[in-house]
C-alpha positions, 0 to 999 in steps of 0.5 A: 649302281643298279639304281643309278643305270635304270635312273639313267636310262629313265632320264635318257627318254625325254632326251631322245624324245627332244632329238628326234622332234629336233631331227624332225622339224629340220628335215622338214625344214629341208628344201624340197619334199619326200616326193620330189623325186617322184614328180614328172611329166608322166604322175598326174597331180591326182596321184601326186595327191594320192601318195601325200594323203597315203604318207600323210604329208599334208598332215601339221607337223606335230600330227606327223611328229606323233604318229611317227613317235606313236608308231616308233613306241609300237616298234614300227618304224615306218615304210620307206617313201623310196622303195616301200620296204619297212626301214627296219629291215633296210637298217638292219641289212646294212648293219653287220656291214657298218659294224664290221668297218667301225669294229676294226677302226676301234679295234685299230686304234686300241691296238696303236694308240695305246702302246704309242701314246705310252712309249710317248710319253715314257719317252718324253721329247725323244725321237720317237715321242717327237714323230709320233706327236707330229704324225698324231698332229697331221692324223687329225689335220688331215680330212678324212674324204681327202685321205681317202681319194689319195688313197684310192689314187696312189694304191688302186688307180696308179699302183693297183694294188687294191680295190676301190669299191665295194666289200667284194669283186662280184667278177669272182665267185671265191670261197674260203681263205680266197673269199677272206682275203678278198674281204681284207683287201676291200676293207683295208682303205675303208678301215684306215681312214676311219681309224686314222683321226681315232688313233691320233686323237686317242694317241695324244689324250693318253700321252697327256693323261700319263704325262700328268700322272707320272708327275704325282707324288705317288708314282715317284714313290713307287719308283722310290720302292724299287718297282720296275718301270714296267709296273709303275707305268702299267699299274699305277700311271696306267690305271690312274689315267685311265679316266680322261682316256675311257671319256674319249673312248666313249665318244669316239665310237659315235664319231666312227659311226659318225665318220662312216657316211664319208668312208662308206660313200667314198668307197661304195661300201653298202652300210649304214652311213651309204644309206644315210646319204643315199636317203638324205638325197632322196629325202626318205625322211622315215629311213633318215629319222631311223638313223638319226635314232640308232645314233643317238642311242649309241651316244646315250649308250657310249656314255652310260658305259662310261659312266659304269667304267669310271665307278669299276676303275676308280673307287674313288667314284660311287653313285648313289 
């Protein structure tokens, strides 16, 4: 297992080398430029040209390309266009935010998800498993910025029972339990739309694993054993489903990280994906490419884990 863990991550390189020269050459591609946002009345050409040859924009782009790729191996990640502050810092202030908002959302869907899709399917075409599959269906029908401004019209402008924006009220200064349920109620919108599409998509995966498992000869036979349902579902058809559930598991969370620009810039919540928008708009190619990294290592990540997770819950499975 060792060996095919570093073998992975050897192989991961020259991927992330491929998506961050992709990456590049589009946002190069983008119309406009780093400092259009910069060009006015009052900058003279002279300092416009200042600032080119300071960002080394009229550098090719493969000269570009490698000494951000060279500076990036030093562990520099560049300085932003916009406000001159090394991008890594700017990430890693908005991280804790953005880890907080998908941490619940994945949270949220296991806890929901799970208990649902198995009564769903052990209840197969009752009551219950015929709301839970068409409220699942109208989860993952239902766009997520849509769901959001609903949410902000019915319970913060026509029943004011939430908050619309932000982590915090910066008119209170509330500490203790007042401060968490301050924090609570702002992340309660944020958290529901972004956990919704996760719940209902994980919801109907394990319906369907379970229901493919339940049919096999072997989980006939255990009930032929006189094992209580709660066995045969939980040990045997659980288990044995387990795969399907751990692959959707592996790409939902790049999709809540994903799913966080929308969320974070609907309701002004100040993580990562408000800073993804905020930087595309000011073409802060520097800080975009930094996410655009963080991103694709969490996918590399998320499938590597799962990789590890199907040899420890399927013996079945070994790598060499």
């Amino acid at each position: 297992m060792g060996r095919y863990v570093v073998r992975r991550t050897l192989q991961a390189i020259p991927l992330l080398i491929g998506i961050s020269g992709f990456g590049f050459l589009l946002l190069q591609m983008t119309p406009g430029g780093p400092l259009a946002v910069a060009e006015s009345s009052l900058v003279t050409s002279a300092d416009m040209q200042r600032l080119r040859d300071k960002y080394g924009l009229d550098d090719p782009l493969y000269v570009q390309y490698l000494n951000w790729a060279a500076d990036l191996a030093r562990g520099d990640w560049g300085t932003s266009f916009n406000t001159g502050r090394p991008v890594i810092e700017m990430i890693w202030d908005r991280i804790p935010t953005t880890l907080t908002l998908t941490g619940l959302a994945f949270l949220i869907t296991l806890l929901i998800s799970v208990p649902v899709g198995i009564l769903a399917a052990t209840k197969q075409y009752s009551i219950f498993d015929y709301l839970s599959t068409s409220i699942a269906f109208l989860g993952i029908s239902v766009p997520s910025f849509w769901l959001g401004l609903i949410l902000l019209y019915v319970f913060t402008f026509t029943l004011g029972w939430l908050p619309s924006i932000g982590l915090s009220d910066p008119r209170q200064d509330h500490e203790g339990m007042a401060a968490l349920w301050d924090r609570v109620r702002h992340l309660i919108m944020p958290v529901t739309v972004l956990a919704l599409a996760s719940t209902a998509s994980l919801t109907r995966y394990l319906r369907a694993a379970i229901l493919d498992v339940v049919a096999q000869d072997y989980v006939r036979t255990a009930r032929a054993k006189g094992l209580s349902e709660r066995i045969v579902i939980g040990v045997h058809a659980l288990r044995n489903s387990a795969i399907p559930i751990v692959t959707v598991l592996a790409l939902e969370l790049p999709d809540l990280f994903i799913g966080a620009v929308i969320t974070e810039s609907i309701f002004a919540i100040p993580g990562m994906g408000r800073l993804f928008v905020e930087s595309a708009n000011l073409r802060d190619y520097p800080v975009l490419m930094g996410i655009l990294m963080i991103a694709s290592v969490l996918v590399i990540i998320s499938n590597l884990v799962a990789d590890v997770v199907y040899g420890a819950i399927d013996p079945r499975i070994s790598y060499p």
